[in-house]
N, C-alpha and C positions, 0 to 999 in steps of 0.2 A: 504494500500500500504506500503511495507516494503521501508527502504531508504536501500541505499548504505553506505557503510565507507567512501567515495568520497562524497555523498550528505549533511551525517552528518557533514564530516569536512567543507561541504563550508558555509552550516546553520550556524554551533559557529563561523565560520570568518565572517560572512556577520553581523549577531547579536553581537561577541564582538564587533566590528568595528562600529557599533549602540551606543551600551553601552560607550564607549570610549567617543567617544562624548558627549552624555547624562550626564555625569562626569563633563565633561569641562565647558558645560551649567551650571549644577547645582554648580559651582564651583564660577562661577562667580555671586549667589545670589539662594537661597531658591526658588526654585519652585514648588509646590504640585503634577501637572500634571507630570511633569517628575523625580520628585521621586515616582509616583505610576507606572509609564512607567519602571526606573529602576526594581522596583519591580518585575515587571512583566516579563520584561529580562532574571530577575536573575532567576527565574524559569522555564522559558523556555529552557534559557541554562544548567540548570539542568536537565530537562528530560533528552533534545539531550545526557548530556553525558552519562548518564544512557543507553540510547539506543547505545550511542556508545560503552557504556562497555559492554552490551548485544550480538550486533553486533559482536564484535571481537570474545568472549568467543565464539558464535555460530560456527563462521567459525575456529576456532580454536580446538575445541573439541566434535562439532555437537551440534547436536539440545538438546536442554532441556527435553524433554521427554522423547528422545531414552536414554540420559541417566538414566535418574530417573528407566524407564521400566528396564535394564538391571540391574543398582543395588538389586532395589528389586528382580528380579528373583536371582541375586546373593546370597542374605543376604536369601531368601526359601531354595535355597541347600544348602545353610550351615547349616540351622538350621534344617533340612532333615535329614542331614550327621550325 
């Protein structure tokens, strides 16, 4: 299931808004569990942006493929010509 640019931003808000907290905890004394939990955040909200910066680029310039397809048929006639 692909997400939305609307679902992605509300994931990294619903998740920093996690993390924020998990901060505040770990702040007031060393906890294992919730610095393996941060961890794991922190990677998770790195996918989303990724997808979020996949997302935009998609709807911004199309699909990935279509491009690649066309470049290369581009870079054949040139090298044709």
């Amino acid at each position: 299931m692909t997400m939305t640019i609307d679902d992605i931003r509300t994931e990294i808000e619903q998740l920093s808004e996690r993390r924020t907290g998990l901060w505040r905890r770990l702040a007031e004394g060393h906890d294992s569990d919730i610095a393996r939990e941060l961890k794991a955040l922190d990677a998770e909200l790195a996918r989303l942006y990724d997808a979020q910066r996949a997302t935009r680029a998609q709807l911004r310039f199309g699909d990935r493929a279509e491009i690649v397809s066309r470049a290369r048929m581009e870079e054949r006639l040139e090298r044709a010509a």
